[in-house]
C-alpha positions as CSV (number, residue, x, y, z in Angstrom):
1,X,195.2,269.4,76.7
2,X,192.1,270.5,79.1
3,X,189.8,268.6,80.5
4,X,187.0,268.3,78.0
5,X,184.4,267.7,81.3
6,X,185.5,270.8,82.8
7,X,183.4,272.5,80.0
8,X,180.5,270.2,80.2
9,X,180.3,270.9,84.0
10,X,180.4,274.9,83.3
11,X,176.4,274.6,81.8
12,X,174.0,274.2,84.8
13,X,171.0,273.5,82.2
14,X,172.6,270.1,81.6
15,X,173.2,267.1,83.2
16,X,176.4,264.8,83.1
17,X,176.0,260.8,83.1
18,X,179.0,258.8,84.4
19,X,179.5,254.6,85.2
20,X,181.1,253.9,88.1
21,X,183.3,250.9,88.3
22,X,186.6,249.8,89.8
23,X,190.5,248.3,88.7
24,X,190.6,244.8,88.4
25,X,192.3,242.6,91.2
26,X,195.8,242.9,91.1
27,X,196.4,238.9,89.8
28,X,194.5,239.5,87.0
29,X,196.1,238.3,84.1
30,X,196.8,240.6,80.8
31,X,194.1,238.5,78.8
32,X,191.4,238.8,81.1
33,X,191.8,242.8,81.5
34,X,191.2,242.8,77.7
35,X,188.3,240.5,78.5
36,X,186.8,243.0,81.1
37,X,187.5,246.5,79.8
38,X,185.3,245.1,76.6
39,X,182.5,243.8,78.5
40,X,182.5,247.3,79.8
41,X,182.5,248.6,76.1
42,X,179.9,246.5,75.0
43,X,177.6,247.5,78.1
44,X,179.0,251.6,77.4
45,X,177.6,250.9,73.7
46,X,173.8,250.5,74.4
47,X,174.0,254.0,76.7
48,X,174.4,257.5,76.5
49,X,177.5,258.5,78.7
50,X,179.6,261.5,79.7
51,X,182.4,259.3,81.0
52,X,183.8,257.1,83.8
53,X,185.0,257.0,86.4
54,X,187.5,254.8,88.4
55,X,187.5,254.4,92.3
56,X,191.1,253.9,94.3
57,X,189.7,251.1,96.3
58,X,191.5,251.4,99.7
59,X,191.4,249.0,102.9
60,X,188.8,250.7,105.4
61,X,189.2,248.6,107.9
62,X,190.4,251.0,110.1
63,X,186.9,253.1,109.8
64,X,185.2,250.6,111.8
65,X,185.1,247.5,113.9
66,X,182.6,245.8,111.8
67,X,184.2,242.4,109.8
68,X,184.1,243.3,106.0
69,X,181.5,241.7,104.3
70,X,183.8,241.0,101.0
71,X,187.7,240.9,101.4
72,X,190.0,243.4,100.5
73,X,191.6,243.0,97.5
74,X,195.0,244.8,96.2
75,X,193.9,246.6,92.2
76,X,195.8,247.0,89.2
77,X,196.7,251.2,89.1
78,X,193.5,253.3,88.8
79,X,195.5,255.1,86.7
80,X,196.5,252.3,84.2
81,X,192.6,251.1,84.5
82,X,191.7,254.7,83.7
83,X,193.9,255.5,80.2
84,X,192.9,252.1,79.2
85,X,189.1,253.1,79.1
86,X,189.7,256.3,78.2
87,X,191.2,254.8,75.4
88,X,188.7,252.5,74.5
89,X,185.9,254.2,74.9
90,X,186.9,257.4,73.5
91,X,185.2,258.9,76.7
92,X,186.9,261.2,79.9
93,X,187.3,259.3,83.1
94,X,187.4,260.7,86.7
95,X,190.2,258.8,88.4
96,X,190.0,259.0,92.4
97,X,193.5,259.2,94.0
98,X,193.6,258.3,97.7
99,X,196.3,260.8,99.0
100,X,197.2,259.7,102.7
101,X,199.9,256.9,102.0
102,X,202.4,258.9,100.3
103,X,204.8,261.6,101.2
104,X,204.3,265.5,99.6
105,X,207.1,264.5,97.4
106,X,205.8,261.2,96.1
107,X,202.8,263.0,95.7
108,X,203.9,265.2,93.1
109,X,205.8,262.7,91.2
110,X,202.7,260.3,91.3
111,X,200.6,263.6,90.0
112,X,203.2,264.6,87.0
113,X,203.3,260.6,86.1
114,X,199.5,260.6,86.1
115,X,199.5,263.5,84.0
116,X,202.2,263.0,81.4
117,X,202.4,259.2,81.1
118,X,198.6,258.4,81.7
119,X,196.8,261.5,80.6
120,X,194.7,261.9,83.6
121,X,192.6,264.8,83.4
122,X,189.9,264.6,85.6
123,X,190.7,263.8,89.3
124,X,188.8,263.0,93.0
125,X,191.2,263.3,96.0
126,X,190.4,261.2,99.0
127,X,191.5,261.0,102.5
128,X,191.9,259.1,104.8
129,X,188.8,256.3,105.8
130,X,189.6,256.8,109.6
131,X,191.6,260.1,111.9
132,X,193.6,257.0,113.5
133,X,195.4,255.9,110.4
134,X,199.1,256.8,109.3
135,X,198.5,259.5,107.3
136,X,201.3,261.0,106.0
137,X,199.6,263.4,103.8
138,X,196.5,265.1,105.0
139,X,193.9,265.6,102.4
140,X,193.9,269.6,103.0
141,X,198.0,269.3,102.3
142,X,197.4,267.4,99.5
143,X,194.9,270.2,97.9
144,X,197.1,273.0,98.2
145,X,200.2,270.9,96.8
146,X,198.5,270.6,93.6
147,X,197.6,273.9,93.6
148,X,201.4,274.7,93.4
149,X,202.0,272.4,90.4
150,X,201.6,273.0,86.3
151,X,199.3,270.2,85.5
152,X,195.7,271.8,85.6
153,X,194.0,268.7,87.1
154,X,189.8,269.2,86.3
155,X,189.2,268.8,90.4
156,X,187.0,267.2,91.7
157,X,185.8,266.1,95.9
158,X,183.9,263.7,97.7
159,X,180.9,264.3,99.7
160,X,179.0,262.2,102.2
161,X,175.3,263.2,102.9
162,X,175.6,260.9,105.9
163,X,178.3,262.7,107.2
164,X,175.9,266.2,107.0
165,X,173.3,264.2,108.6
166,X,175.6,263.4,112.1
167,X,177.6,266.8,112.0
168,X,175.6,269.1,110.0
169,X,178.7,270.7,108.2
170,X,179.0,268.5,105.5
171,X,178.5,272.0,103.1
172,X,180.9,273.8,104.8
173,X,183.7,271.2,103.5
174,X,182.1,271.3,100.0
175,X,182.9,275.7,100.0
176,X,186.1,274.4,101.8
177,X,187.0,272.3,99.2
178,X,185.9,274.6,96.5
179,X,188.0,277.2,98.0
180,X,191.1,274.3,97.6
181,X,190.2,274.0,93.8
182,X,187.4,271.5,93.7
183,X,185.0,271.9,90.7
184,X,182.6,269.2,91.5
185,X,181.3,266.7,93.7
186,X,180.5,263.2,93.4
187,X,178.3,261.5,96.2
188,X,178.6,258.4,98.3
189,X,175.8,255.9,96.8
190,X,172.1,256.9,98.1
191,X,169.9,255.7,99.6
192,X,168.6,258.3,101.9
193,X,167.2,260.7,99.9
194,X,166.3,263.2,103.2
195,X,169.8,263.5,104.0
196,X,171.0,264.5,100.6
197,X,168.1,267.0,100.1
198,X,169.4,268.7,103.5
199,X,172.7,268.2,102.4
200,X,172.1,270.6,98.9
201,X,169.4,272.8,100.9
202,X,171.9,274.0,103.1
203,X,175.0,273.7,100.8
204,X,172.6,276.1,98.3
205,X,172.1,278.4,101.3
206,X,175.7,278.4,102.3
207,X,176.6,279.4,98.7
208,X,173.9,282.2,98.3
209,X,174.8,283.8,101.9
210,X,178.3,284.3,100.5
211,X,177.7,285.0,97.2
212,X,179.7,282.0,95.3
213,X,178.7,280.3,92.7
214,X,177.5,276.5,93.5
215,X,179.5,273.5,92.3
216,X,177.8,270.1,90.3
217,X,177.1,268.1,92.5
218,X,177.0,264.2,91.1
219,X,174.9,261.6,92.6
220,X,175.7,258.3,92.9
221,X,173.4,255.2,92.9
222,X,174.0,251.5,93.1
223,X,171.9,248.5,92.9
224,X,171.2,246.1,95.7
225,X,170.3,242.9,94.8
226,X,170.8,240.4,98.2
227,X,171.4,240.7,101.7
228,X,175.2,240.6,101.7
229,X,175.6,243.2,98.9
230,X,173.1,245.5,101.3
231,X,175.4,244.4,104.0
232,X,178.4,245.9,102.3
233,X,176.4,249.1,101.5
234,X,176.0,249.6,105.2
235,X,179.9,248.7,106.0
236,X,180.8,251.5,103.3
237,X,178.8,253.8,105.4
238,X,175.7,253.7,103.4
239,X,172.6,255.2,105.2
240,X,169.9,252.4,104.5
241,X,166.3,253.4,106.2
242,X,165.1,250.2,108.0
243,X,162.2,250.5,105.5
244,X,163.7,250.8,102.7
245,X,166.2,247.2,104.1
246,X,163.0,245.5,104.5
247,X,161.2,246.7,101.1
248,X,164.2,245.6,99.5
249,X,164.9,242.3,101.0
250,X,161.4,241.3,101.1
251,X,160.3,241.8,97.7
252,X,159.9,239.2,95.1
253,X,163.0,240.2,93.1
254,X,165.2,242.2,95.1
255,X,167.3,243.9,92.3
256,X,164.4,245.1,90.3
257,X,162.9,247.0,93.6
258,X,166.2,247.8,94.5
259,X,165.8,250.4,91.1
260,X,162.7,251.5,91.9
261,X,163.7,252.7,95.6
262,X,166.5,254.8,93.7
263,X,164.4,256.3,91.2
264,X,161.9,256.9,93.7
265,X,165.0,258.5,95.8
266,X,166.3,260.9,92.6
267,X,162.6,261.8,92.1
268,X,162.3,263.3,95.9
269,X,165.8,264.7,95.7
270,X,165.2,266.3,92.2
271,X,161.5,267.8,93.3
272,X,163.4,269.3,96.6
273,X,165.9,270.6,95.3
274,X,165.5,271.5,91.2
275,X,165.1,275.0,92.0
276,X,167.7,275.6,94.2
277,X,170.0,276.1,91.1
278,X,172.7,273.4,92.1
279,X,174.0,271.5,89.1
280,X,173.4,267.7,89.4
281,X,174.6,264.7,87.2
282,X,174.7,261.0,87.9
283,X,176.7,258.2,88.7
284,X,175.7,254.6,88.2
285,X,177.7,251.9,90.0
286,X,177.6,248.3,90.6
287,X,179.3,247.5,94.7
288,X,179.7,244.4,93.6
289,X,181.2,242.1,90.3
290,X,177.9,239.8,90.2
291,X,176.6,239.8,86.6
292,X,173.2,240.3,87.4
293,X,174.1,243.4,90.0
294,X,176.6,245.2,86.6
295,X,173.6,244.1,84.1
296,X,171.0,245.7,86.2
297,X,173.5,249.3,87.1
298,X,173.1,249.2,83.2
299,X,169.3,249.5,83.8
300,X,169.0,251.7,86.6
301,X,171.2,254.0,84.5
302,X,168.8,254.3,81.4
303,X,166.3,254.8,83.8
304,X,167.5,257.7,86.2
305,X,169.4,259.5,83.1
306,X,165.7,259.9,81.5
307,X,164.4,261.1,84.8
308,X,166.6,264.0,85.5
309,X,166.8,264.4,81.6
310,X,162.9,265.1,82.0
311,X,162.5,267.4,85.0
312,X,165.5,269.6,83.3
313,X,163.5,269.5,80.1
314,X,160.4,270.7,82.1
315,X,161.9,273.0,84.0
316,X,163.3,275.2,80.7
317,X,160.4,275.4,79.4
């Protein structure tokens, strides 16, 4: 069986509406997964959502020489995490695979696993976090091996505004990777809204110049409700205007502004971008496992659904 997102992407007048969220810790006991993946159900219950999707949560230490704000922390398999949802919910998830540890050939055993024992349909490749890592599987290598195998994995890539914003070739790896057998993107969290408009301005140029058809592009947005969670966000590689650091930080209640800079952000990217006929969809994620920070993603993602709900309803009229 397909992908049942694959088809959902294929209709540029809608949008598609994830959760972001990540494997339990490794230690954690049988009992308290149960305990988890339903406080996840009960939150999914009082929203409207396409699916989920789980991160590979990898040690990037290597990508800087900054301390990490939060430890590292070995997870339970994305891939168990993900059929466990899927199952629960009812609802596709987009499991992220992070390629560079294993060999071609463990590769394509961990891919027909995935596939047969999991039923992982929708999947995000990831290199490595840093060039000076062991990487025994380039990302690129890793593309064209699953193009060589039988599953037909819905594909999907990462993209880094941030990155664009340094280099300036951020769309060139987005028609890269489509040419590799991506079908969508899904963002690193925003918070610079100018570097993701110039991001899809000149990834929509790029595309119409060579005639190709545009892939979805998914943004994804996270709360920030104290100075160490902000602190994280800018050890992930988070662009955080000084401005928008202080406005945060400095306002009465932190989290709730936090969600008003982001729908303030998806309102620029939306009015910049709307009519440059590149598919968008959200993802809502919480960095951290504070109940007020997972309660308040919940929020944020009521609100920004409705605003790019609107603007698409607006602009078919």
């Amino acid at each position: 069986m397909k992908s049942e997102l694959a088809t959902k992407f294929q209709d540029p007048s809608r949008g598609v509406y994830f959760i972001g969220t990540t494997p339990p810790k490794s230690s954690t006991e049988d009992t308290m997964l149960t305990e988890i993946s339903q406080k996840l159900m009960d939150r999914l219950n009082h929203i409207e959502v396409d699916g989920l999707i789980v991160y590979d949560i990898q040690d990037e230490s290597s990508r800087t020489d900054k301390p990490r704000p939060f430890p590292f922390m070995e997870t339970h398999d994305p891939r168990k995490w993900s059929n466990r949802l899927n199952t629960l919910s009812g609802k596709p998830v987009i499991t992220y695979k992070s390629v560079s540890a294993r060999s071609e050939g463990e590769f394509i055993g961990w891919l027909d696993e995935s596939w047969s024992t999991y039923g992982i349909r929708d999947l995000v490749l990831v290199g490595s976090p840093s060039s000076e890592s062991d990487i025994k599987l380039p990302l690129a290598k890793a593309y064209h091996c699953l193009k060589n195998q039988p599953q037909a994995f819905n594909l999907g890539g990462v993209t880094i505004a941030e990155r664009h914003a340094i280099k300036g070739d951020e769309h060139t790896r987005l028609m890269n990777k489509s040419e590799s057998g991506c079908d969508f993107f899904i963002s690193q969290a925003v918070y610079n809204p100018q570097a993701t408009i110039d991001l899809i301005s000149r990834y929509a140029r790029g595309c119409r110049d060579q005639g190709i058809q545009p892939k979805r592009i998914i943004l994804t947005f996270t709360p920030c409700g104290s100075a160490k969670t902000l602190e994280f966000m800018e050890w992930l590689g988070i662009s955080v205007p000084e401005a928008t650091r202080h406005r945060i930080l400095d306002a009465k209640e932190p989290l709730a502004e936090s969600i008003r800079v982001c729908r303030n952000a998806l309102e620029q990217i939306i009015e910049a971008t709307l009519d440059l006929e590149i598919p968008l969809g959200l993802n809502i994620e919480s960095l951290t496992n504070r109940k007020s920070e997972i309660d308040a993603s919940i929020r944020l993602f009521k609100l920004l659904k409705a605003t790019l709900d609107l603007k698409l309803a607006e602009r078919s009229l």
